[in-house]
C-alpha positions as CSV (number, residue, x, y, z in Angstrom):
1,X,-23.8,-5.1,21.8
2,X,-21.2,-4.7,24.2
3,X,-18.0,-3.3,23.5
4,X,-14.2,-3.2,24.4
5,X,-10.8,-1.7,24.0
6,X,-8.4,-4.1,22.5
7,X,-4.7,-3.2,21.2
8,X,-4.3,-3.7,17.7
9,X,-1.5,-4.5,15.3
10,X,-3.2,-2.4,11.9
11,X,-0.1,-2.9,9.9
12,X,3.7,-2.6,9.9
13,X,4.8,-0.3,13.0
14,X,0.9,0.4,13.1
15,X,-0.2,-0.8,16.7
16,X,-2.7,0.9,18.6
17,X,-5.9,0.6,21.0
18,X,-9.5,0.1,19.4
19,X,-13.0,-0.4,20.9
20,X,-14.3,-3.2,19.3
21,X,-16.9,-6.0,20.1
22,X,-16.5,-8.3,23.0
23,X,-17.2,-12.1,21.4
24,X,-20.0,-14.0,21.9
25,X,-19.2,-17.4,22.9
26,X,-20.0,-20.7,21.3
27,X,-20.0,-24.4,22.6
28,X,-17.0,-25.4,24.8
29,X,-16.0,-21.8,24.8
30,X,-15.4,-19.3,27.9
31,X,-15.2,-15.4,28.1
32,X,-11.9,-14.7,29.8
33,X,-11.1,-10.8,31.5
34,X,-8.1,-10.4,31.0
35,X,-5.7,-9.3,33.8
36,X,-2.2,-9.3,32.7
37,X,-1.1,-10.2,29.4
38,X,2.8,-10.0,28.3
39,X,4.6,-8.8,25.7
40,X,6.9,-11.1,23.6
41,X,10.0,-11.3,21.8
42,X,7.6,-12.5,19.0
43,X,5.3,-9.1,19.1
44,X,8.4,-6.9,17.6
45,X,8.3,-9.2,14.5
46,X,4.5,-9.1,14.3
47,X,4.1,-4.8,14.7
48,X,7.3,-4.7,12.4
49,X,5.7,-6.6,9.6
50,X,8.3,-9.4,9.6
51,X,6.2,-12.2,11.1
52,X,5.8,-15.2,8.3
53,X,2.0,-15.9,9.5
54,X,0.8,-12.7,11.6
55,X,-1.4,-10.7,9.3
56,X,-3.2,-7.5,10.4
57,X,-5.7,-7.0,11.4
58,X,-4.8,-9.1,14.8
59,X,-5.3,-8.3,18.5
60,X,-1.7,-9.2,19.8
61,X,-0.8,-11.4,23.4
62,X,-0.1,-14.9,24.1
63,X,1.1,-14.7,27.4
64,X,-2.3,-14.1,29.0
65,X,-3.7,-14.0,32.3
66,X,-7.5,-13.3,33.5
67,X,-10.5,-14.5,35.3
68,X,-13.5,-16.4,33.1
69,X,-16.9,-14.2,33.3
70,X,-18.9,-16.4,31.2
71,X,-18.4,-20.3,30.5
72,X,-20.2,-22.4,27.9
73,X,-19.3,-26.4,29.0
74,X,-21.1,-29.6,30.2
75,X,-17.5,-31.5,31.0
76,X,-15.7,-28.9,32.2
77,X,-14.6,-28.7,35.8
78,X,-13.5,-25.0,35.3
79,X,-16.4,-22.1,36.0
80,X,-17.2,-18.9,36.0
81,X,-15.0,-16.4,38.5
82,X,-12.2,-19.2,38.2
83,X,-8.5,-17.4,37.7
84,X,-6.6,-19.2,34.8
85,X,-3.7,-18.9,32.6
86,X,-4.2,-19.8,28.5
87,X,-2.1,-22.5,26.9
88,X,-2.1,-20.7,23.3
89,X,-1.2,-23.2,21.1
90,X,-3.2,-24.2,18.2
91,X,-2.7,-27.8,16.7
92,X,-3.8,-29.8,13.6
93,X,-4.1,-33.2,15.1
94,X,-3.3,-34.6,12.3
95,X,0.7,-34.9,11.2
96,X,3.4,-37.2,12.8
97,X,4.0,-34.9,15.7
98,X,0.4,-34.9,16.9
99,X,-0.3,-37.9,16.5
100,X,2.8,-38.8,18.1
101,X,2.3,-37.3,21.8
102,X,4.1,-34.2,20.4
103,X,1.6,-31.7,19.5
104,X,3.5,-28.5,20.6
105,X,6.0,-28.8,17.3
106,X,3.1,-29.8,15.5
107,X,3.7,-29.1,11.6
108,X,1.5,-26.5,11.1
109,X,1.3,-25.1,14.7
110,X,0.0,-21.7,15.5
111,X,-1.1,-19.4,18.1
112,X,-3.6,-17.0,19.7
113,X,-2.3,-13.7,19.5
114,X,-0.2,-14.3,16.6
115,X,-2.5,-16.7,13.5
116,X,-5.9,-15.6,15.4
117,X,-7.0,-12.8,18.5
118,X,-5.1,-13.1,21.5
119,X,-5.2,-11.2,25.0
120,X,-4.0,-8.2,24.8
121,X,-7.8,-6.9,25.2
122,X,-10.1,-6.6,27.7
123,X,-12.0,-9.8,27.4
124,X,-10.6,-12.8,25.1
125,X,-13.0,-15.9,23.8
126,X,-11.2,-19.0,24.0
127,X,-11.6,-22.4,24.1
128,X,-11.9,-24.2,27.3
129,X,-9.4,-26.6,26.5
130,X,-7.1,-23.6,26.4
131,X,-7.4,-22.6,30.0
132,X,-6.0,-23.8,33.4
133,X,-7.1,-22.8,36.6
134,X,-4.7,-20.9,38.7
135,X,-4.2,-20.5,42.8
136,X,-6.6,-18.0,44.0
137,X,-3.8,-16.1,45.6
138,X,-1.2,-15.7,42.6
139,X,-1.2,-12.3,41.2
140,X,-2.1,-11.3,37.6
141,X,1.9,-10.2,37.3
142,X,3.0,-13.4,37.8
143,X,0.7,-15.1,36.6
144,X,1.1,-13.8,33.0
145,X,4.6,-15.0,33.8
146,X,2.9,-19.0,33.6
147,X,3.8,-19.2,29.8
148,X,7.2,-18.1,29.3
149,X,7.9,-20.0,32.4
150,X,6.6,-23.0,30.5
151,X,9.4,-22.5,28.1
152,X,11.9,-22.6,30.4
153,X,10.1,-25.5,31.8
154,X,10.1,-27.5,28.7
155,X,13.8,-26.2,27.8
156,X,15.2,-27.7,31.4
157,X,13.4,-30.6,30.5
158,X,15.3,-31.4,27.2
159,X,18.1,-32.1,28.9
160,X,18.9,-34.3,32.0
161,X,20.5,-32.6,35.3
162,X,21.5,-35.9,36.8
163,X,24.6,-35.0,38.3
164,X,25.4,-31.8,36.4
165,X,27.7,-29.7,38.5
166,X,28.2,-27.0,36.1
167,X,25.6,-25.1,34.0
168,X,25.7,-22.0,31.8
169,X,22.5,-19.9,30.6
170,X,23.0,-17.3,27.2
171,X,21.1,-14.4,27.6
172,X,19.8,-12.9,30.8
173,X,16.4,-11.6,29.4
174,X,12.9,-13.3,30.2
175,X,13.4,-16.6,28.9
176,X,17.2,-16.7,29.9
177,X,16.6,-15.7,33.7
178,X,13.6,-18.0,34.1
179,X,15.7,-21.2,32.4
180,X,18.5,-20.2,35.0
181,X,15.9,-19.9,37.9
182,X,14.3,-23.2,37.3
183,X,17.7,-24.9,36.7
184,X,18.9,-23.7,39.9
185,X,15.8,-24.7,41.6
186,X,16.0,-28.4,39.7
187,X,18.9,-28.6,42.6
188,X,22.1,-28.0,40.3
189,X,24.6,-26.6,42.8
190,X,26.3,-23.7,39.8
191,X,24.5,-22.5,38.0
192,X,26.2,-19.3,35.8
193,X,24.0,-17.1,33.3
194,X,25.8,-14.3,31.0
195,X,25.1,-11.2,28.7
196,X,26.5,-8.1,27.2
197,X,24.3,-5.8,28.8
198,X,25.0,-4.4,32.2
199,X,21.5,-3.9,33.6
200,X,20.2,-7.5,32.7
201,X,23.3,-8.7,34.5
202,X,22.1,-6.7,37.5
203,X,18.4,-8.1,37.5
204,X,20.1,-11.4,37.5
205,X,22.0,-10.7,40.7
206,X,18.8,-9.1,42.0
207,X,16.8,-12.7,41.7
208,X,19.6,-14.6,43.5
209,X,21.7,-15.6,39.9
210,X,25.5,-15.6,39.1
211,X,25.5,-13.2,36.8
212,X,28.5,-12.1,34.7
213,X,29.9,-10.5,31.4
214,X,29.4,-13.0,28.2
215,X,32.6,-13.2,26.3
216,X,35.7,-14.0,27.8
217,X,34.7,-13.4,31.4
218,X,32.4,-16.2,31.1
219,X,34.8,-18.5,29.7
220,X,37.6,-17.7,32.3
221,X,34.8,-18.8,35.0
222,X,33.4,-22.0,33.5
223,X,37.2,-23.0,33.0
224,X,38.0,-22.3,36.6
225,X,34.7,-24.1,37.9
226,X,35.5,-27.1,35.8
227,X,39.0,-28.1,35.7
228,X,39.4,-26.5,32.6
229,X,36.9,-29.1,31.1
230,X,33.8,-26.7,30.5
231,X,29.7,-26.6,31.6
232,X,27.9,-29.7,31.9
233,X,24.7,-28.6,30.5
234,X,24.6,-25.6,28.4
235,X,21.0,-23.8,27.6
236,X,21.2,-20.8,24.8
237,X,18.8,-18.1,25.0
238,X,19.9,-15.2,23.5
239,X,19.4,-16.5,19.8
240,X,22.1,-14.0,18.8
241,X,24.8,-15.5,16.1
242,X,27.4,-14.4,18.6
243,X,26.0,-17.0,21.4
244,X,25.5,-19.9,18.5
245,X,29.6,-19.3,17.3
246,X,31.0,-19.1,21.4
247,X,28.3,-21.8,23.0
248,X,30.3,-24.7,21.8
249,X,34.1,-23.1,23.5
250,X,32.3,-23.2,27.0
251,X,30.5,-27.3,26.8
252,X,32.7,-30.2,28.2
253,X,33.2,-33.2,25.9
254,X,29.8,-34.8,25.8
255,X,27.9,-32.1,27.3
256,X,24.4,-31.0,26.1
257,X,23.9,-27.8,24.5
258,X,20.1,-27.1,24.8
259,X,18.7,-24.3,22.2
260,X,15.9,-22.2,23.5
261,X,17.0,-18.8,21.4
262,X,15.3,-18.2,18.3
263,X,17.3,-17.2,15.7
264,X,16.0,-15.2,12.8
265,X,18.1,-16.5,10.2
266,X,20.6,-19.8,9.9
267,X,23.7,-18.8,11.6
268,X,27.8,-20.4,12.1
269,X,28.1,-23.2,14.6
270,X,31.4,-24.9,15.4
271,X,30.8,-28.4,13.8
272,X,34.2,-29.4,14.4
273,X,33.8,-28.6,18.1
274,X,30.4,-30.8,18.0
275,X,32.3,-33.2,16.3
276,X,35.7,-33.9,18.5
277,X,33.9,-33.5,21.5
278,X,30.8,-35.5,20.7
279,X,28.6,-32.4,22.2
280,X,24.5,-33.3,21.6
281,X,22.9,-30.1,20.2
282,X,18.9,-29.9,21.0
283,X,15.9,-27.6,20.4
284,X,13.6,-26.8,22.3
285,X,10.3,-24.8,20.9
286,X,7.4,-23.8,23.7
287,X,6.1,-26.2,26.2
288,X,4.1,-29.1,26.4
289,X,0.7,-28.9,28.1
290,X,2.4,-30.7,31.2
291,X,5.1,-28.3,31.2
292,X,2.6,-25.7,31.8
293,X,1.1,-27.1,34.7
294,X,4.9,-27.8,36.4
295,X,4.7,-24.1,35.6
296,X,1.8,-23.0,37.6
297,X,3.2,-25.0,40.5
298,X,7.0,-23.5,40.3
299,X,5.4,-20.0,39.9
300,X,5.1,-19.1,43.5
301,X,8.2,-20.8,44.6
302,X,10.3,-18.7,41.8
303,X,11.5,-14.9,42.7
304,X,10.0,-13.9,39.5
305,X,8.4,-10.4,41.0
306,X,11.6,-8.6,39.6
307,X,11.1,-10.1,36.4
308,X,7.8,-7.6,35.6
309,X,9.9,-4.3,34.7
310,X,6.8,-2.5,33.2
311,X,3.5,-2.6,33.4
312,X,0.8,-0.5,31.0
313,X,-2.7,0.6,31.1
314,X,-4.1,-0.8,27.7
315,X,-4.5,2.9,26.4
316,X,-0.6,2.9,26.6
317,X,0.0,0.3,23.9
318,X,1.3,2.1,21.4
319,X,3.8,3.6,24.5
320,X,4.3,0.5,26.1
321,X,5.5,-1.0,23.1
322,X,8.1,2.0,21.7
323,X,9.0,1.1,25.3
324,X,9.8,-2.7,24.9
325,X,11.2,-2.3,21.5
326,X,13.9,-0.1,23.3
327,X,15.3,-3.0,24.8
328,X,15.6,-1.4,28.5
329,X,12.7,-3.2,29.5
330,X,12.6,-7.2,30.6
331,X,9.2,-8.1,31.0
332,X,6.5,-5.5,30.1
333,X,2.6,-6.5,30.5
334,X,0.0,-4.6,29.7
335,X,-2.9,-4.5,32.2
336,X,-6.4,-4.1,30.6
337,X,-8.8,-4.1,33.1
338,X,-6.6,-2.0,35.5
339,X,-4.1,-3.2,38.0
């Protein structure tokens, strides 16, 4: 019986590395190595004991990476020594949403890493239909960087960029730089992104964004860009109720405010601004298989090498994590199988 290290969550602020078994594999099932796998927004709730559906014990990661060792499939064109990225969602294929082409805000949708074992171990059994096959050449680093990139991909999406001159990004972590970086690719000549903290303003320079305070510096520049009329297309990523009161002060009439952020709890929106000037709110939740393959193409045209800020040996975990809960880190992975 072969064994492995995995890392853990063993109960609130319990999160550690453990040898346990590496799966066997059934029908239509492969044996991934993990390579890279991130850590999430979502992974503070889980070790904290304030996820509604993550119950210990569970082996963390959704934002995997690896190479399959060991394939079980007669329709597959995937095989063994392939490099792929995991699309972690788990649907029902049964309620309206499903069975309506859209499966990723399926009713009772969950994920690896989070309702069952995810990645953040040396070797992860998954289904086939979970995996896509990566370029050779990307890195494990950026590779693991496939799925939140998918969010962002799906966010853009929500909203049409036909001539939009003017967008603002909330939030310059993960999912805030990589909605800015894909808007700005999408050909939108300004694009602005904003937060409170100093250093995430700097990484947002550092890939090629303009970066600057959120608050009223922000608002003095979307004015001046804009005739005084505000952002065309507005995409909130912080999820912070300060973002949810000032997004609605910096949209034109009939812009498009775009919702990425989670928010913990209902928080104060500006109805009467949404109101006079007839701004569409939409949400946006993960990513669509498609937008995970418009993913794996963008990857290597994106300057997403910055994004990594830490990377961890599995042993680390319980490190890595005190680390990322610190909020000085952007995007921390943990590397199982070595860098």
């Amino acid at each position: 019986m072969k064994t492995m290290l995995a890392a853990r969550y063993l109960g609130p602020n319990r999160v550690q590395a453990e040898e346990t078994v590496v799966p066997e594999l059934g029908e239509e099932e492969a044996l991934v190595e993990v390579e890279a796998c991130g850590f999430c927004g979502s992974d503070i709730n889980i070790v904290a004991g304030t996820h509604p559906r993550a119950k210990a014990p569970l082996t963390l990661g959704h934002e995997i990476t690896g190479t399959i060792t060991e394939i079980r499939s007669s329709a597959s064109s995937l095989r063994a020594s392939d490099k792929v990225a995991v699309f972690p969602l788990i649907t029902c294929g049964q309620c309206h949403a499903c069975t309506h082409g859209n499966s990723h805000v399926c009713r009772q949708l969950r994920l690896y890493g989070i309702d069952l074992d995810g990645g953040m171990a040396q070797f992860v059994r998954l289904p086939v239909s979970s995996l896509l096959r990566l370029p050779a050449e990307l890195s494990a680093r950026i590779g693991a960087l496939v799925e939140p990139l998918a969010v962002a991909v799906h966010g853009v999406g929500r909203a049409s960029l036909e001539d939009v001159n003017l967008a603002v990004v909330l939030g310059a972590g993960p999912i805030g730089l990589l909605t800015a970086l894909v808007v700005q690719e999408s050909g939108v000549p300004n694009v602005v992104i904003s937060d409170v903290n100093p250093a995430r303003r700097s990484l947002a320079q550092k890939v090629g964004l303009n970066a600057v305070e959120a608050g009223e510096e922000l608002r003095r520049l979307v004015m001046k860009s804009s005739n005084n009329d505000g952002a065309d297309v507005l995409f909130e990523c912080a999820g912070h109720p300060s973002t949810a009161i000032e997004m609605t002060a910096h949209v034109r009439s009939r812009g498009v405010i775009v919702n990425l952020g989670v928010f913990k709890q209902p928080v104060p929106v500006d109805m009467q601004a949404i109101n006079f000037k007839e701004i569409e709110v939409r949400g946006s939740r993960v990513y669509a298989r498609r937008d995970f393959e418009i993913a794996i193409d963008l990857a290597s045209a994106l300057p997403l090498d910055h994004i990594v800020t830490h990377a961890y040996p599995l042993q680390d975990v319980e490190a890595a994590f005190e680390q990322f809960r610190s909020g000085q880190v952007c995007k921390a992975l943990i590397l199982p199988n070595g860098d």
